[in-house]
C-alpha positions as CSV (number, residue, x, y, z in Angstrom):
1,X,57.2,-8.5,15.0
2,X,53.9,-9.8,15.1
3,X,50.9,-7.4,16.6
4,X,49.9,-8.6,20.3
5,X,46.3,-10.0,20.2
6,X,45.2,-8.2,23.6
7,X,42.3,-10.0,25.6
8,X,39.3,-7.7,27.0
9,X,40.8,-7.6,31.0
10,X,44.4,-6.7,28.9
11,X,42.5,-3.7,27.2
12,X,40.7,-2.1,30.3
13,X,44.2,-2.9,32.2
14,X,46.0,-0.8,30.1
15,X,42.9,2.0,29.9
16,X,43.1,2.2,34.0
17,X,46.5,2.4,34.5
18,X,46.4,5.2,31.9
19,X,44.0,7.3,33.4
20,X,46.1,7.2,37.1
21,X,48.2,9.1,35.2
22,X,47.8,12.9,34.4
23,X,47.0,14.5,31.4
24,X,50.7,16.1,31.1
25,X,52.4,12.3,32.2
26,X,49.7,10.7,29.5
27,X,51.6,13.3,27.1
28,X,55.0,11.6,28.5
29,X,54.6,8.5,28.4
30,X,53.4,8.9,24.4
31,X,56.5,11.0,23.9
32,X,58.7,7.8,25.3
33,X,56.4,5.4,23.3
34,X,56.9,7.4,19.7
35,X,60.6,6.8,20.9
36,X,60.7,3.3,21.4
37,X,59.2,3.5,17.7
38,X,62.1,5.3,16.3
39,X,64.6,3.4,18.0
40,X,62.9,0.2,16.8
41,X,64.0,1.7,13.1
42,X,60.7,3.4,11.7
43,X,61.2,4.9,8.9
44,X,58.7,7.7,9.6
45,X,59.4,10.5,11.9
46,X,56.8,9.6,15.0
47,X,56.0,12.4,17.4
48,X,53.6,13.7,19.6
49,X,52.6,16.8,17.9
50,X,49.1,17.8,19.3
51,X,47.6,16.0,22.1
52,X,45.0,16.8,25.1
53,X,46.3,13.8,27.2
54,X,42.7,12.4,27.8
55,X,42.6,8.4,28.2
56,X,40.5,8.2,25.7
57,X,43.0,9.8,23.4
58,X,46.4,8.5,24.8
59,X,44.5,4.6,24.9
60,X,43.9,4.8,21.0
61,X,47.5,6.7,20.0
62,X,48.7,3.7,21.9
63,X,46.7,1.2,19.9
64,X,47.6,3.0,17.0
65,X,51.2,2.6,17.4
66,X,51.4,-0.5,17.8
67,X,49.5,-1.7,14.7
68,X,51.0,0.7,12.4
69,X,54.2,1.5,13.9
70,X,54.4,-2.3,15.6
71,X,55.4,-0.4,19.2
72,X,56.5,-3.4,21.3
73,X,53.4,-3.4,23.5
74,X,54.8,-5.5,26.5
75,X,58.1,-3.6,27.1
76,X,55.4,-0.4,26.8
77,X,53.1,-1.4,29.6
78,X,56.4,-2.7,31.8
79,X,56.9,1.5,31.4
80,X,53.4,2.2,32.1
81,X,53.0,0.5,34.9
82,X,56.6,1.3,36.1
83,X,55.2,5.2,35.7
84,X,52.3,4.3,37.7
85,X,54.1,3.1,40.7
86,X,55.8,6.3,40.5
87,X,53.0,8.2,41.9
């Protein structure tokens, strides 16, 4: 799966619908991401081990699993926003 080239708006998108969420559903929604990676057949146990739940922080995990992990970033932020409109 090939690594989704994200446009500027895309980025700070993402970022704001992130930081609607609280620190603890930040932590969640990370948790159902390392998931998706497993599922998707990683070889490599992914968790969330240590985590504050900042934006900052969550933004870049997120990042990070998609380019090293390859985290199917669309069906992702279909969940993040879904979580979003939870609130």
């Amino acid at each position: 799966m090939k690594a989704v080239a994200l446009q500027l708006d895309d980025r700070r998108e993402i970022w704001k619908l992130l930081d609607r969420l609280t620190p603890a559903s930040r932590v969640d929604f990370l948790k159902w991401c390392c998931r998706r990676v497993i599922a998707q057949g990683s070889p490599l146990g992914v968790q969330v081990t240590t985590h504050s739940g900042t934006t900052n922080e969550t933004y870049y995990d997120l990042c990070c699993l998609e380019y090293q992990y390859r985290l199917n970033l669309m069906v992702a932020c279909d969940e993040l926003v879904r979580r979003v409109r939870e609130i």
